[in-house]
Each structure stands twice: as C-alpha cells, then as structure tokens.
C-alpha positions as CSV (number, residue, x, y, z in Angstrom):
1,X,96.7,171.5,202.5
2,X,96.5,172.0,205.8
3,X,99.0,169.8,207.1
4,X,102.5,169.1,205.7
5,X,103.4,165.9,204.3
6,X,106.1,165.3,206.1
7,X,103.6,165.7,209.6
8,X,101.4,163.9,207.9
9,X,103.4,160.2,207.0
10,X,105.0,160.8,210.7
11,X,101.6,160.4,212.4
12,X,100.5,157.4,210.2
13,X,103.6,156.0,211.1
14,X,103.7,156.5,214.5
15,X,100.0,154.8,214.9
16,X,100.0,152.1,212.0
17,X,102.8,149.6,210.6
18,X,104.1,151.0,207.1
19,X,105.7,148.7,204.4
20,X,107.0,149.8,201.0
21,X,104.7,150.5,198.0
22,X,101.9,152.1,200.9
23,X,99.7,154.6,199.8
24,X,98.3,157.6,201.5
25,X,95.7,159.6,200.0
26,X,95.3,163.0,201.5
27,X,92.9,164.7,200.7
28,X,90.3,166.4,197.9
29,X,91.3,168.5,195.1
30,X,89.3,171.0,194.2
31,X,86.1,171.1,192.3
32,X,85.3,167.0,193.5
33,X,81.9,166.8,195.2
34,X,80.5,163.8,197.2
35,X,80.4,160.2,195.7
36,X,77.1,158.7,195.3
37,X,75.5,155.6,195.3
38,X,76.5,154.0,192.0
39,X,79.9,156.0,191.1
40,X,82.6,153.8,190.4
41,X,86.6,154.4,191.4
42,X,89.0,152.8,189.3
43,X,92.4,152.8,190.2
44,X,96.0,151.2,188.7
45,X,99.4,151.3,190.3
46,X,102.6,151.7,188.4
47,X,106.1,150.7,188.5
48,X,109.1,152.7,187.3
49,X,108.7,151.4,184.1
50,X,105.2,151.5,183.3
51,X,104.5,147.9,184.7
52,X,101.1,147.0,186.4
53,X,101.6,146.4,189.8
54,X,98.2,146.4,190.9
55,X,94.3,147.6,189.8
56,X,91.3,147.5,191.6
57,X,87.5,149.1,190.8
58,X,84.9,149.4,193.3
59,X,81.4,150.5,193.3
60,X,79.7,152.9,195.7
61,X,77.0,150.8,197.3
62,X,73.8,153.1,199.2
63,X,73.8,152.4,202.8
C-alpha cells in the first residue's frame, strides 16, 4: 500500500463523520482487473459470532 492505515482512517475522519461498524475499503489486490457492465458484487457483514449483520448485491450497470 501506499499509504498506512493508520494515515489513512485519520484523513477520512478528519473530512467525513465516522460511526462504529464503518467500513473502508482501500484498495485492489492484486490480479483484479476492471469491473464490467454486468458483474455482480455480493457482499455480507459479520458479527463476532458469525451473525448476519448486513448483505447487499449490486449489479454493474453500462453508463
């Protein structure tokens, strides 16, 4: 990465209101290439014990 994590939570948080349980994605791992009209992202969120807290999937749309 280029930037530390720690620089990186202290610039969102300077510039946009935080609560608990926000997520921020950082970046690309290797290997991923560009999404494309039609992909879909799925994504769940987990307590500590396995629960569901939230799930959401969402479609690439052509602009």
């Amino acid at each position: 990465m280029i930037f530390k994590v720690a620089d990186l939570l202290g610039y969102v948080r300077d510039r946009f209101p935080c609560m608990p349980g926000d997520l921020l994605l950082t970046g690309t791992p290797e290997g991923v290439s560009a999404m494309q009209a039609g992909d879909k992202v799925e994504a769940q969120v987990l307590g500590p014990q396995g629960q569901l807290l939230s799930q959401g999937s969402w479609q690439v749309m052509r602009r």
